[in-house]
N, C-alpha and C positions, 0 to 999 in steps of 0.2 A: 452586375459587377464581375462574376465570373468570367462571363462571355467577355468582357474586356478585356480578361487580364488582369483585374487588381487584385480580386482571391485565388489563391490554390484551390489545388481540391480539397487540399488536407485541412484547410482552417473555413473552406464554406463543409465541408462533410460533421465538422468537429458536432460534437452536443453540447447546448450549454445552457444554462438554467433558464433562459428565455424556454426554450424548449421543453426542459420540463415544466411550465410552468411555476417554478419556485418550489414545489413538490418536494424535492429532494432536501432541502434545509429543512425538514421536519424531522425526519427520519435519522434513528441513531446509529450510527455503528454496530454492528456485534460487538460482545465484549468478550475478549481474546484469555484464558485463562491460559497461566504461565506453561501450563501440560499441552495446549494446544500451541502455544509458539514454539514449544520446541519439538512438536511432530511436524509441523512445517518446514522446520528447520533440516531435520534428520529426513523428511520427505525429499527436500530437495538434494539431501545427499553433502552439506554442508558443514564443516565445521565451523565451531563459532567466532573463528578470528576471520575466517572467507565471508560468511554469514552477515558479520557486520559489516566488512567493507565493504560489501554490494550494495547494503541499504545504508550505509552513511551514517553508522549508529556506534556506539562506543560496545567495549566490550562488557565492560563494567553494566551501561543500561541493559542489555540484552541477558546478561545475568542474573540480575535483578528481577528481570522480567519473568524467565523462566522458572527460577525459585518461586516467583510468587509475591515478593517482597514489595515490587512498583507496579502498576499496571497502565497499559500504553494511552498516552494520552493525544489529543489532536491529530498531525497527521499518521505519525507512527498508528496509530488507531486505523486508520483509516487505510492507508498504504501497504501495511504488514502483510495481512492476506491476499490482497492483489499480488503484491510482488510474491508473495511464497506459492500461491497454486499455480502461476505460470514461471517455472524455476527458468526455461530459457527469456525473460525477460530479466529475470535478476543481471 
């Protein structure tokens, strides 16, 4: 199908759970304590009204977060750390 033309590179290169064998839906998350989202945060040289708008999150939640009070759930779980260690992808 590449050779044809119907895939890019970019979506026959892509990984996806075929690939890992379903593997990966086992596996949890780290769990992000509010002191560590906000050294990611401060890592990337961010303040928290930039902070949010990059990741599409209220300021209110990322508050909440960093106190300690909520702790991230589904994708935020999952997304936080990706996007904070590579700060030019934010």
């Amino acid at each position: 199908m590449h050779a044809g033309g119907v895939l890019t590179d970019v979506v026959r290169d892509k990984i996806t759970m075929r690939h890992l064998g379903g593997a990966a839906t086992s596996a949890d998350p780290a769990e992000l304590t509010g002191a560590d989202i906000k050294a990611l945060r401060e890592q990337a040289n961010l303040r928290q009204a930039v902070f949010v708008s990059y990741l599409k999150l209220t300021v209110g939640y990322v508050s909440r977060l960093e106190r300690g009070t909520e702790s991230p759930k589904g994708p935020t779980l999952v997304l936080l750390p990706a996007r904070c260690h590579s700060p030019q992808r934010l």
